[in-house]
C-alpha positions in Angstrom: -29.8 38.3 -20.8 -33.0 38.6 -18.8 -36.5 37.5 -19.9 -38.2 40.7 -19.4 -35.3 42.2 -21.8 -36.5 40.1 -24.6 -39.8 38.8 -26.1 -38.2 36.3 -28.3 -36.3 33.3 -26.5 -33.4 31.8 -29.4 -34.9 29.2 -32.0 -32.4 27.0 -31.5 -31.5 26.4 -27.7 -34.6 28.1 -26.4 -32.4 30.5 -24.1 -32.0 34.2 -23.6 -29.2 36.0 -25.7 -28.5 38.1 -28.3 -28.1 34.9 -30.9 -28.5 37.3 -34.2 -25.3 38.8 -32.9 -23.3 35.8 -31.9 -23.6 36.2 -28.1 -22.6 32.9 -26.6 -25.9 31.6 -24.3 -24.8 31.6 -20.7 -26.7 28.7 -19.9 -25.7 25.9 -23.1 -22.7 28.0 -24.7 -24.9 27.6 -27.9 -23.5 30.2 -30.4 -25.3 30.3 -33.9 -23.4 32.1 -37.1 -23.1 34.9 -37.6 -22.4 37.3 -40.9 -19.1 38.0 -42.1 -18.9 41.3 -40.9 -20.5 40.3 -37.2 -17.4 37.5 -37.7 -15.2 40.4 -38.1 -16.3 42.8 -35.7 -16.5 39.9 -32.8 -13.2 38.7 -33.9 -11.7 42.3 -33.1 -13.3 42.5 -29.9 -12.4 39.2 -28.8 -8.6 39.9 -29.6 -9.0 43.7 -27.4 -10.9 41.9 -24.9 -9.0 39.3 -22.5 -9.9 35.8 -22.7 -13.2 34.4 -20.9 -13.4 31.2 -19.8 -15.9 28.5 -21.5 -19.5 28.5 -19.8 -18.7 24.3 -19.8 -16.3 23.1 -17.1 -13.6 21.1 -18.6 -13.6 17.3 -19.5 -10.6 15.4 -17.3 -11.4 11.5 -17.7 -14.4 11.1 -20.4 -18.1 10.4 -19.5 -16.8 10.8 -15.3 -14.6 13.6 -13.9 -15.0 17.4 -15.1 -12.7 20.5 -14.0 -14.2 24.0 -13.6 -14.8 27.2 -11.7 -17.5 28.3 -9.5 -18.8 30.1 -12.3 -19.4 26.6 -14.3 -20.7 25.3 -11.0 -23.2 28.1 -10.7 -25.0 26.9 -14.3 -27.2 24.4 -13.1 -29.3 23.7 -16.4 -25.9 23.4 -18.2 -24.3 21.0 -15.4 -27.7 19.0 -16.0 -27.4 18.7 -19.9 -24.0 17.3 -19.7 -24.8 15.1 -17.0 -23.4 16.0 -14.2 -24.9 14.6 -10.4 -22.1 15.1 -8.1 -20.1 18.3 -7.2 -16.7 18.4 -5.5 -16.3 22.1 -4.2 -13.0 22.2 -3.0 -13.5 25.9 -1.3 -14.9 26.1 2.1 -16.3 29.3 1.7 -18.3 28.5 -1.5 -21.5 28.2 -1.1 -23.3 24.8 -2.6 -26.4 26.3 -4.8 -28.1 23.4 -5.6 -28.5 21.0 -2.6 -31.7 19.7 -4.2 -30.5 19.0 -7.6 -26.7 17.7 -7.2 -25.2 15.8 -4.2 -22.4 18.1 -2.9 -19.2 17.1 -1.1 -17.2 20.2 0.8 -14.1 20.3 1.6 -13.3 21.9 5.2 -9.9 22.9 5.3 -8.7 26.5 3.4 -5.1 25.7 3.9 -4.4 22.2 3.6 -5.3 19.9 0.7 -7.1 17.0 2.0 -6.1 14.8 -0.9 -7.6 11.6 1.0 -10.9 12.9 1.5 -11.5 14.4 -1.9 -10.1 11.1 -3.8 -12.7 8.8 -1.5 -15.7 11.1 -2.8 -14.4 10.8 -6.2 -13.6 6.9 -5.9 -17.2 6.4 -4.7 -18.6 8.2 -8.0 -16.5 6.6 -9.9 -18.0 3.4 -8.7 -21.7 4.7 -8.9 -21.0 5.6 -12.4 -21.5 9.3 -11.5 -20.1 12.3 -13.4 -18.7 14.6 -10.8 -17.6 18.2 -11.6 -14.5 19.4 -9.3 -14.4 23.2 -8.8 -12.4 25.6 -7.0 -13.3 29.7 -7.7 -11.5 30.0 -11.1 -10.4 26.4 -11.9 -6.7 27.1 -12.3 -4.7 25.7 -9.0 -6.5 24.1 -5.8 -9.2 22.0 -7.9 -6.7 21.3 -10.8 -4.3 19.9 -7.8 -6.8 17.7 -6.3 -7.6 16.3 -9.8 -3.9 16.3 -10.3 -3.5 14.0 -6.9 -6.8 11.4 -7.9 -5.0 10.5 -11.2 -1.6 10.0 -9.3 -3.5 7.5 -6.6 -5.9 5.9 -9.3 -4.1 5.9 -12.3 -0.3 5.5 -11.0 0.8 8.2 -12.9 3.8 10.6 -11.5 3.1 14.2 -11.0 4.3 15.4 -13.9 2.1 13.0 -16.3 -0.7 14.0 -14.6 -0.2 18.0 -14.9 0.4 17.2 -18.3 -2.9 15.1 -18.6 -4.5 17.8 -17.2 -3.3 20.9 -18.4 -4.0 19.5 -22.0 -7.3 19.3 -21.2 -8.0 22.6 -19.2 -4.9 25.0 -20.7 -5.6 27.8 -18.0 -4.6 25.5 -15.2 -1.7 27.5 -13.4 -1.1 25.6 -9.9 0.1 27.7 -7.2 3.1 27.4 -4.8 1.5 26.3 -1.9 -0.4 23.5 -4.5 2.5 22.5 -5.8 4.2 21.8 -2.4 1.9 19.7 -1.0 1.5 17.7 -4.8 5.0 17.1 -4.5 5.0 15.9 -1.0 1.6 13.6 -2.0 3.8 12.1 -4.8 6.9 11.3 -2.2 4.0 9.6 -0.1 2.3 7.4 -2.7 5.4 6.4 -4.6 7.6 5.7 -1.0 9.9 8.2 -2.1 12.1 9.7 0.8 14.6 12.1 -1.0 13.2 15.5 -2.1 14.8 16.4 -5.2 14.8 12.8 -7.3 11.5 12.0 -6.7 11.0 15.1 -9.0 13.7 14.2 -11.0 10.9 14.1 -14.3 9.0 16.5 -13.4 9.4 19.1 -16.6 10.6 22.3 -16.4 7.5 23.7 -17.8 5.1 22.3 -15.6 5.2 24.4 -13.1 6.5 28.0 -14.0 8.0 29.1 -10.6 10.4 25.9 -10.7 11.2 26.2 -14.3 13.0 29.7 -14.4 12.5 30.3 -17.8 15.1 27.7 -19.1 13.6 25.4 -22.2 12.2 22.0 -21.7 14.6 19.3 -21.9 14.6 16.7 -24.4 14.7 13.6 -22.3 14.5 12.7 -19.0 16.0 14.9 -16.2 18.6 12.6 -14.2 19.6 14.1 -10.9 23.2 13.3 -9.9 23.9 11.7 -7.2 27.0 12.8 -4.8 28.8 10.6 -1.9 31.2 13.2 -0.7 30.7 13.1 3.4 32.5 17.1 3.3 31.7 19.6 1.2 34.5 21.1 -0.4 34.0 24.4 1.0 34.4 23.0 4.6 36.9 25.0 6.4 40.0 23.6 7.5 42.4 24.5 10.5 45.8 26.0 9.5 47.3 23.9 12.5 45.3 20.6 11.3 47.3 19.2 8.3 46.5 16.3 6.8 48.8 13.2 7.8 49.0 12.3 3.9 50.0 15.6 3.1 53.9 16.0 3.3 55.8 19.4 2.4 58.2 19.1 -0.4 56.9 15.8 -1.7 57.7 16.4 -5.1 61.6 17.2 -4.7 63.7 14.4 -5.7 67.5 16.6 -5.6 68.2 17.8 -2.3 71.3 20.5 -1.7 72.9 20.4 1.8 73.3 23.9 3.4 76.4 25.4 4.6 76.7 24.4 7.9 76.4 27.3 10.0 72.8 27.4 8.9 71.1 27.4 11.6 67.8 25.5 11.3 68.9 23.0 9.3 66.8 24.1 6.2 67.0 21.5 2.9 67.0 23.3 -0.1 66.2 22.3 -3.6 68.3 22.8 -6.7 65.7 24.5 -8.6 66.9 27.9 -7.1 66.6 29.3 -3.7 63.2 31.7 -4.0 61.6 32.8 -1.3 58.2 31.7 -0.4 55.6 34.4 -0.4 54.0 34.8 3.2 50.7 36.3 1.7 
């Protein structure tokens, strides 16, 4: 709410909002309480209304690395009141507000994720004892996966422990496919593994909703089978290319001699004389 729309600032954060009716301040999330009915009516208009994000970015690793959207990025008195001195904007094409209040680190490239160069910014704040704020424009896939990729190269942790971690902590997180490619292919790097499909072998199946198809989440771990065949069983063989272990009739033991003026010499069993169907 704008100054000029109100006289009164709130008595309790000193901001501009409509605190006698519960409004959330844009600028501290301060929300005072309100009456039973006001309770009521909110609470219905809440449940009409979809969901709005917090006005605070979300707390990854305590007292250091915070999640969020451009939105949260935008709120520089709030950024300042939680302590926040660096910025990670992981969009090119977001402008950084505050050059002269927070020290800003952009990332360059729209299509790759430059996991490296992210997870050196964050390493240096991490020494400097900074809190650091990663955003992307709604928080939910490209700065969750480069959060996602700094706990798997600092903590050890394998992709799935660190969506976990994360989505815990920010629920709205919802990585996209391109973000979950290159995560997986950042996990094969950092943990030398050279197969595809075991080194995701734990990754649960409702971590990432495009690879889960709906089915529940298993109860343990997920062991991929392993198989040795060389052929596939499918592979097509030539009529004229039989085996040399295969032998016709193998399982005959009685053999009946045929009249002699047969011809082509033909042995016949003694379980009857049916013909063999030629389809």
């Amino acid at each position: 709410m704008r100054k000029r729309e109100r006289e009164n600032p709130c008595g309790i954060c000193g901001h501009y909002h409509k605190y006698e009716l519960g409004e959330v301040c844009g600028v501290c999330g301060h929300r005072p309480p309100a009456s039973a009915g006001a309770q009521a009516a909110a609470g219905a208009a809440q449940a009409a209304a979809p969901r709005q994000d917090s006005a605070f970015p979300s707390e990854i690793l305590k007292d250091f690395l915070f999640l969020g959207s451009y939105d949260n990025a935008s709120r520089s008195e709030l950024l300042k009141t939680i302590g926040i001195s660096h910025i990670l904007n992981t969009v090119p094409l977001c402008q950084n507000l505050y050059r002269n209040s927070f020290t800003y680190h952009c990332l360059q490239d729209e299509k790759t994720l430059q996991f490296d160069d992210a997870i050196q910014f964050l390493e240096q704040c991490e020494r400097d004892k900074a809190r650091v704020l990663v955003h992307c424009m709604s928080g939910k896939s490209r700065s969750a996966a480069f959060v996602i990729a700094f706990l798997m190269k600092t903590k050890g942790w394998r992709l799935s422990q660190c969506f976990q971690w994360v989505k815990e902590r920010r629920p709205q997180v919802q990585l996209a496919d391109a973000a979950q490619r290159q995560l997986i292919e950042y996990e094969q790097k950092l943990f030398n593994s050279t197969v595809g499909i075991p080194a995701q072998a734990f990754v649960p199946t409702d971590a990432f909703p495009s690879l889960g198809f709906g089915f529940p989440k298993p109860s343990g771990d997920i062991q991929v089978p392993i198989f040795n065949q060389q052929a596939s069983i499918f592979e097509r063989v030539s009529p004229h290319n039989i085996p040399s272990n295969f032998t016709f009739g193998a399982e005959r033991t009685t053999e009946v001699k045929l009249p002699d003026n047969n011809s082509f010499g033909v042995v016949n069993s003694s379980g009857g004389d049916s013909m063999m169907d030629s389809s």
